[in-house]
N, CA, C and O atoms as a DFTB+ gen file, in Angstrom:
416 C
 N C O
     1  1      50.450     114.432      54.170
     2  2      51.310     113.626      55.015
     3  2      52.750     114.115      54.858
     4  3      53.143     114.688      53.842
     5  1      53.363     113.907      55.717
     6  2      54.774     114.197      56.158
     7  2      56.223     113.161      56.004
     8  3      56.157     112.013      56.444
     9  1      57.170     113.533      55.522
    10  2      58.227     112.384      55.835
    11  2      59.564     112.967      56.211
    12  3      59.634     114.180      56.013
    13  1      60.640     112.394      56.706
    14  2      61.552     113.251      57.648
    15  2      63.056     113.158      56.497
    16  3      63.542     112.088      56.131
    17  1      63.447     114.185      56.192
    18  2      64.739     114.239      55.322
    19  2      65.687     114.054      56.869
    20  3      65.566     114.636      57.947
    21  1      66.808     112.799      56.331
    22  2      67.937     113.103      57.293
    23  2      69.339     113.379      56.408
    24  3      70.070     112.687      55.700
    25  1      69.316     114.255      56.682
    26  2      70.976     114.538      55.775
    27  2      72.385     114.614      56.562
    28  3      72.701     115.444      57.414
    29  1      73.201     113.467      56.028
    30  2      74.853     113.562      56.927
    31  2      75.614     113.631      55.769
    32  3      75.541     113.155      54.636
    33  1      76.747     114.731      56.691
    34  2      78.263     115.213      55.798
    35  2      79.063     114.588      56.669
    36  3      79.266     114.574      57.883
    37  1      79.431     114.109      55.760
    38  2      81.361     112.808      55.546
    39  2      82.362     114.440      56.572
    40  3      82.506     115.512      55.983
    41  1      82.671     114.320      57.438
    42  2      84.324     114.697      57.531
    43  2      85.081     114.873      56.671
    44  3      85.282     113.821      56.064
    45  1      85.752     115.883      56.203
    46  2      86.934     115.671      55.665
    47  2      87.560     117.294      55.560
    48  3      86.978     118.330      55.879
    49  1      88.760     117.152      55.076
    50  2      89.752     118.422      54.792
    51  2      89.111     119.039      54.185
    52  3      88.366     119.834      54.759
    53  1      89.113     118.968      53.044
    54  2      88.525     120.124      52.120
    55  2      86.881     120.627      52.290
    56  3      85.855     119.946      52.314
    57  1      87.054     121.910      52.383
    58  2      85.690     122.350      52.793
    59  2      85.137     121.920      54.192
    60  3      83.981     121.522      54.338
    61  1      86.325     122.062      55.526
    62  2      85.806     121.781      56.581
    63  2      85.884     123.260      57.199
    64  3      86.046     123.238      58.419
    65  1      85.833     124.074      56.839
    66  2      85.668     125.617      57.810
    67  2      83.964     126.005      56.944
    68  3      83.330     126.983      57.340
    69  1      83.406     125.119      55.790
    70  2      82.418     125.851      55.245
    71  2      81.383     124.921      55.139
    72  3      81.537     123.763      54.753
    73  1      79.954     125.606      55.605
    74  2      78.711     125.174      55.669
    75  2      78.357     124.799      54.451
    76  3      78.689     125.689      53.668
    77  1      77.694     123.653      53.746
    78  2      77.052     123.865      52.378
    79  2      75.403     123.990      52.965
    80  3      74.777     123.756      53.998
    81  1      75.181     124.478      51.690
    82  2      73.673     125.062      52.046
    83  2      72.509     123.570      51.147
    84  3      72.512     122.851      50.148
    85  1      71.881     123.793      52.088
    86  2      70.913     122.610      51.082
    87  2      69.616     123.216      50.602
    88  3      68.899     124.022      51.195
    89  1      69.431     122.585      49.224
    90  2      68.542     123.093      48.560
    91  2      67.613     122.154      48.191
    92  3      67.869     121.321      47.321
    93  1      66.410     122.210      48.847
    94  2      65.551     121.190      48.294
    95  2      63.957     122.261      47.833
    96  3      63.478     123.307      48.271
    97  1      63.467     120.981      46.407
    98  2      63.109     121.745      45.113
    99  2      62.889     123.424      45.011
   100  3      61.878     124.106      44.845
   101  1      64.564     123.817      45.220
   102  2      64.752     124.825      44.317
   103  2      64.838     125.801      45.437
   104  3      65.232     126.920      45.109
   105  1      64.520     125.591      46.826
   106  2      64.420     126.658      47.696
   107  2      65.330     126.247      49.154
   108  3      64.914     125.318      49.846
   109  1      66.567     126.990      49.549
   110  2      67.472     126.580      50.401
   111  2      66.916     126.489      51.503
   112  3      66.525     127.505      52.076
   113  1      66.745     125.119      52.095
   114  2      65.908     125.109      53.269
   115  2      66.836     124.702      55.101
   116  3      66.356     124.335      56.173
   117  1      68.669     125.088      54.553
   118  2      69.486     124.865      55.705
   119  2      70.520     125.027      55.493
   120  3      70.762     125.720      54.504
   121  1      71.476     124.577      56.156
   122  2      72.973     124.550      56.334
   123  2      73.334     123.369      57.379
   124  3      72.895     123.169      58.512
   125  1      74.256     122.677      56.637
   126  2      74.895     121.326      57.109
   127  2      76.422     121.791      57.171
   128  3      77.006     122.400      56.276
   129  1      76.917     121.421      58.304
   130  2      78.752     122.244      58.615
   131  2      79.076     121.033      58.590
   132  3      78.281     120.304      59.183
   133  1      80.300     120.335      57.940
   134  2      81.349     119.579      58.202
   135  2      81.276     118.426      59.280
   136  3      81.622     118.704      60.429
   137  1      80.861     117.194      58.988
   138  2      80.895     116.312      59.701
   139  2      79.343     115.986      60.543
   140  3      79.120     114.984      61.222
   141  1      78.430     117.064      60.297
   142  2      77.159     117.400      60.925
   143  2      75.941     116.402      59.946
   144  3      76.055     115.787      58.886
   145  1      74.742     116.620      60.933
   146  2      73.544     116.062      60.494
   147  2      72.553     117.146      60.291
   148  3      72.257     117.914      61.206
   149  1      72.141     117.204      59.346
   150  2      70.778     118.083      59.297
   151  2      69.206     117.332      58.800
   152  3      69.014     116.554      57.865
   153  1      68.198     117.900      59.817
   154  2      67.220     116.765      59.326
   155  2      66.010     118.069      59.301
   156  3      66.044     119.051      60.042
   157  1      64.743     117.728      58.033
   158  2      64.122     118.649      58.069
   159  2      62.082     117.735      57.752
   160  3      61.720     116.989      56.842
   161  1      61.544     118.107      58.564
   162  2      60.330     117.551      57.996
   163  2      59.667     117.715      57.003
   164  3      58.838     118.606      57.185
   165  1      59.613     117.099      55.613
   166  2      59.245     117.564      54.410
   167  2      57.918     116.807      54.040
   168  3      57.620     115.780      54.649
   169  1      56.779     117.531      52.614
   170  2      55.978     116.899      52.887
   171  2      56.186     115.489      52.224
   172  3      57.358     115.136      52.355
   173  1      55.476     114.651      51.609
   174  2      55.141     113.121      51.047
   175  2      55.614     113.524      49.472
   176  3      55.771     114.739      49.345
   177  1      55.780     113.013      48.683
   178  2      55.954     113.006      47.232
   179  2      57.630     113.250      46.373
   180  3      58.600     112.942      47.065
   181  1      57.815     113.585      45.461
   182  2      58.743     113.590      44.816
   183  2      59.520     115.027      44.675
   184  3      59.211     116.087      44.130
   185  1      60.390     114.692      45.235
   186  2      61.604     116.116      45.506
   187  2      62.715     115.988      44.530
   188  3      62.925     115.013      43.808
   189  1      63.489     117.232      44.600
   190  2      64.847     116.888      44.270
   191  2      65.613     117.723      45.099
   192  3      65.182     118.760      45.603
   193  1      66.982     117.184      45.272
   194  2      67.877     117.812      46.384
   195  2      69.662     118.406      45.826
   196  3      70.474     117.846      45.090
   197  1      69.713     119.360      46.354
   198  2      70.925     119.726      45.864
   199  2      72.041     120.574      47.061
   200  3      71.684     121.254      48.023
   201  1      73.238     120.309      46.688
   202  2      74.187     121.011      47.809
   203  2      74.832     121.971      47.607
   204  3      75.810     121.524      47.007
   205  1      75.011     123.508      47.748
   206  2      76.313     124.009      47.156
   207  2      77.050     124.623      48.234
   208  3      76.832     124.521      49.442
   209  1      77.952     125.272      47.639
   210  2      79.081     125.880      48.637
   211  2      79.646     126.920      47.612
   212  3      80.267     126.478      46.645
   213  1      79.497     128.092      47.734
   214  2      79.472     129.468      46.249
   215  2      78.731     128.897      45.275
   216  3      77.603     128.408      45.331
   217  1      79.624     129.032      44.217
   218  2      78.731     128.644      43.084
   219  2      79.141     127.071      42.995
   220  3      79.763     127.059      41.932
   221  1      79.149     126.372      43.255
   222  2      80.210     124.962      43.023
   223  2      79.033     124.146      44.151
   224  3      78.669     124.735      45.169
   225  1      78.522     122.740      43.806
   226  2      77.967     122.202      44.293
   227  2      77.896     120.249      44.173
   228  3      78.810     119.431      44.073
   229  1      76.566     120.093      44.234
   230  2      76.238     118.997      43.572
   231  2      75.469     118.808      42.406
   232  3      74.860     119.733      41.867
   233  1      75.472     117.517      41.948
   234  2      73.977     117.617      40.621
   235  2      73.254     117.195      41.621
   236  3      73.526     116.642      42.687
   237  1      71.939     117.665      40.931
   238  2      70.768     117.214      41.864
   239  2      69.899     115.547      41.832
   240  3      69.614     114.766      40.924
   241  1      69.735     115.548      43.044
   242  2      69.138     114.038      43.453
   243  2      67.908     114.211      43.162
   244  3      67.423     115.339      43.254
   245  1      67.192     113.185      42.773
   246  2      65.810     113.441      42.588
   247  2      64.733     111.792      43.630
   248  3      64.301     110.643      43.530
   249  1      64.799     112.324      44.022
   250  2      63.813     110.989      45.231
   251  2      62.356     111.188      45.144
   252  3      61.806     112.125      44.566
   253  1      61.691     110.067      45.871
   254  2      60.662     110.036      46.308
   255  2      59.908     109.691      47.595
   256  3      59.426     108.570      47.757
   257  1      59.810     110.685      48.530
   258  2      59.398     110.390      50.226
   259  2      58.162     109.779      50.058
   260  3      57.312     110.333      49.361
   261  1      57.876     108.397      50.761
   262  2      56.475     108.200      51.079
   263  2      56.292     108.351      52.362
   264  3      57.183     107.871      53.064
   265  1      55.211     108.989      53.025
   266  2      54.611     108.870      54.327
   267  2      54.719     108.428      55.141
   268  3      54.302     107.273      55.235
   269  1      55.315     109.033      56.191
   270  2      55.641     108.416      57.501
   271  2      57.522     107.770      57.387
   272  3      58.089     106.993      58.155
   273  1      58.021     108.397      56.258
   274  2      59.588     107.365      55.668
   275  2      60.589     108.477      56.376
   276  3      60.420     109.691      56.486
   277  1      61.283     107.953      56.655
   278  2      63.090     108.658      56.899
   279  2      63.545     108.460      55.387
   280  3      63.586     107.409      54.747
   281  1      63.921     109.929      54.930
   282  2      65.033     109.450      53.710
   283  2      66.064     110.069      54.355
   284  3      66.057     111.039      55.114
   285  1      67.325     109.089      53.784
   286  2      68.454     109.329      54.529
   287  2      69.156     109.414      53.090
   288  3      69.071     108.654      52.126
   289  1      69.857     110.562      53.271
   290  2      71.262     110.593      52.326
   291  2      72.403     111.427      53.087
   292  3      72.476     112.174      54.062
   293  1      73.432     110.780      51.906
   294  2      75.168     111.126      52.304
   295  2      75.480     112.078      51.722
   296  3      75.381     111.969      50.500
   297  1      75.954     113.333      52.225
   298  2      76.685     114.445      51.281
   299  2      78.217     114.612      51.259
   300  3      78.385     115.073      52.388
   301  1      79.465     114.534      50.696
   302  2      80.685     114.406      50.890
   303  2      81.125     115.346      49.630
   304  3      80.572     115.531      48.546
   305  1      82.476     115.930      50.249
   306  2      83.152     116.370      49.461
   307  2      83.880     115.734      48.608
   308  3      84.773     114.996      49.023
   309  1      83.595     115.926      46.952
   310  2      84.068     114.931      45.879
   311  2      85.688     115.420      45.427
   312  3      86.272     115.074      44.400
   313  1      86.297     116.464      46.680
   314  2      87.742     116.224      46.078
   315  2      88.553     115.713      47.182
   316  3      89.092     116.567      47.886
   317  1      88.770     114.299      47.512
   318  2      89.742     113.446      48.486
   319  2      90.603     113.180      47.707
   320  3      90.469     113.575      46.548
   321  1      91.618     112.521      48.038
   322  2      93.061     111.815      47.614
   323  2      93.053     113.085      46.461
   324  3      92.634     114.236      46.338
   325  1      93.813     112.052      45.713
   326  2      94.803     112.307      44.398
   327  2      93.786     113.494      43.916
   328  3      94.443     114.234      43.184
   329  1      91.987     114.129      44.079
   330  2      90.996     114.461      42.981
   331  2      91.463     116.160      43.590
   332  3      91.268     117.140      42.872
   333  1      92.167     116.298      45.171
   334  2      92.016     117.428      44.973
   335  2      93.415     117.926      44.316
   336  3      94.002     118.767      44.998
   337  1      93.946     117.603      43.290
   338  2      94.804     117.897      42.052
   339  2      94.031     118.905      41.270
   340  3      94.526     119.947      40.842
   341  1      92.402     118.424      41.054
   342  2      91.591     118.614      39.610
   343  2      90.823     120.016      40.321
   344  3      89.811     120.558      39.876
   345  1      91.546     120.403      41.457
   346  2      90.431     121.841      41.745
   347  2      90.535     122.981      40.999
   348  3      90.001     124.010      41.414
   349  1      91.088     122.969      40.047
   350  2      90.864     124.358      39.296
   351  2      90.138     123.729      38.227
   352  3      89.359     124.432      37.584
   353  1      90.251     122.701      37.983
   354  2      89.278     122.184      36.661
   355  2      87.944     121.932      37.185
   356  3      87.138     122.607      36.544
   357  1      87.535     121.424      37.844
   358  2      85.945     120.865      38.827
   359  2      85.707     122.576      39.176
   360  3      84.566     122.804      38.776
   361  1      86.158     123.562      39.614
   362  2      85.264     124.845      39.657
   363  2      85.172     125.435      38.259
   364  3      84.188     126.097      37.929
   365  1      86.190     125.201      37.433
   366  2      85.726     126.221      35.659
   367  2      85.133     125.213      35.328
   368  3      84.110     125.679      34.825
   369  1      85.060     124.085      35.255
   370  2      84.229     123.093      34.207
   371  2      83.439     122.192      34.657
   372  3      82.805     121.814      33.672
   373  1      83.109     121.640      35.531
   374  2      82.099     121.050      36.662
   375  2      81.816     121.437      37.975
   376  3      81.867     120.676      38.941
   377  1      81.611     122.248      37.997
   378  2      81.627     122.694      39.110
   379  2      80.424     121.917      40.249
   380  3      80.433     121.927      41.480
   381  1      79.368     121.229      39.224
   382  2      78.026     120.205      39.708
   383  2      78.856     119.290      40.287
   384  3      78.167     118.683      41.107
   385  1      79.898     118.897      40.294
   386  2      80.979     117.877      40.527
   387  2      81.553     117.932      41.813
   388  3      82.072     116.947      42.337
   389  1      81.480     119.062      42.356
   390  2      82.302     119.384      43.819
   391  2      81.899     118.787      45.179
   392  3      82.689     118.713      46.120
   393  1      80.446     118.307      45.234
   394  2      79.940     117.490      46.285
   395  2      79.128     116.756      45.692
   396  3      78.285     117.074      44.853
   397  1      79.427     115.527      46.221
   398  2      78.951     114.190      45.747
   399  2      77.533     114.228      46.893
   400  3      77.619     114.784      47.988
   401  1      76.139     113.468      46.356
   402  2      74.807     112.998      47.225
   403  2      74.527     111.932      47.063
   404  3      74.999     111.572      45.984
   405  1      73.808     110.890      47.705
   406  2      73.650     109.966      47.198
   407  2      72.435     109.343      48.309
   408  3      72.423     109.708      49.485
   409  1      71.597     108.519      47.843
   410  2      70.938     108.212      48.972
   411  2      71.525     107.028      49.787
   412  3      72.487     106.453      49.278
   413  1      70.967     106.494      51.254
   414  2      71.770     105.832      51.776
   415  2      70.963     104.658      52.205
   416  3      71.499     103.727      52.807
């Protein structure tokens, strides 16, 4: 059985000329641009999902699709306001830190 990943990216400044690539368990299965939706039919069971953009990304989500389900999650860039100060620190030292996922 089958269930439908829907994935949306937040708008914003930083990182709006660049695609992040999505990686679900372990194998990049797209590209989501800035403000866009990407949706992919995956099968039933327990995944995990991840975003990057170079080497700099997200930590990974770990879900569970049941049959016939929409999972919906949010992908956003985790440096707004005051955080994009910390961009030389979030690429040498967290770089898992640079896009936030979350389910929705």
């Amino acid at each position: 059985m089958s269930s439908k990943l829907i994935l949306t990216r937040d708008k914003a400044f930083s990182d709006f000329a660049r695609k992040y690539k999505v990686v679900l368990d372990d194998k990049e299965i797209g590209e989501i641009k800035n403000g866009g939706t990407f949706e992919s039919v995956i099968p039933s069971g327990p995944h995990s999902l991840k975003l990057t953009v170079d080497w700099c990304g997200s930590k990974v989500l770990e879900f569970d699709a049941a049959p016939d389900q929409e999972v919906r999650i949010n992908g956003s860039s985790n440096l707004r306001g005051w955080r994009i100060l910390k961009v030389k620190k979030v690429m040498s030292e967290t770089p898992d830190e640079w896009i936030r996922i979350a389910l929705t």
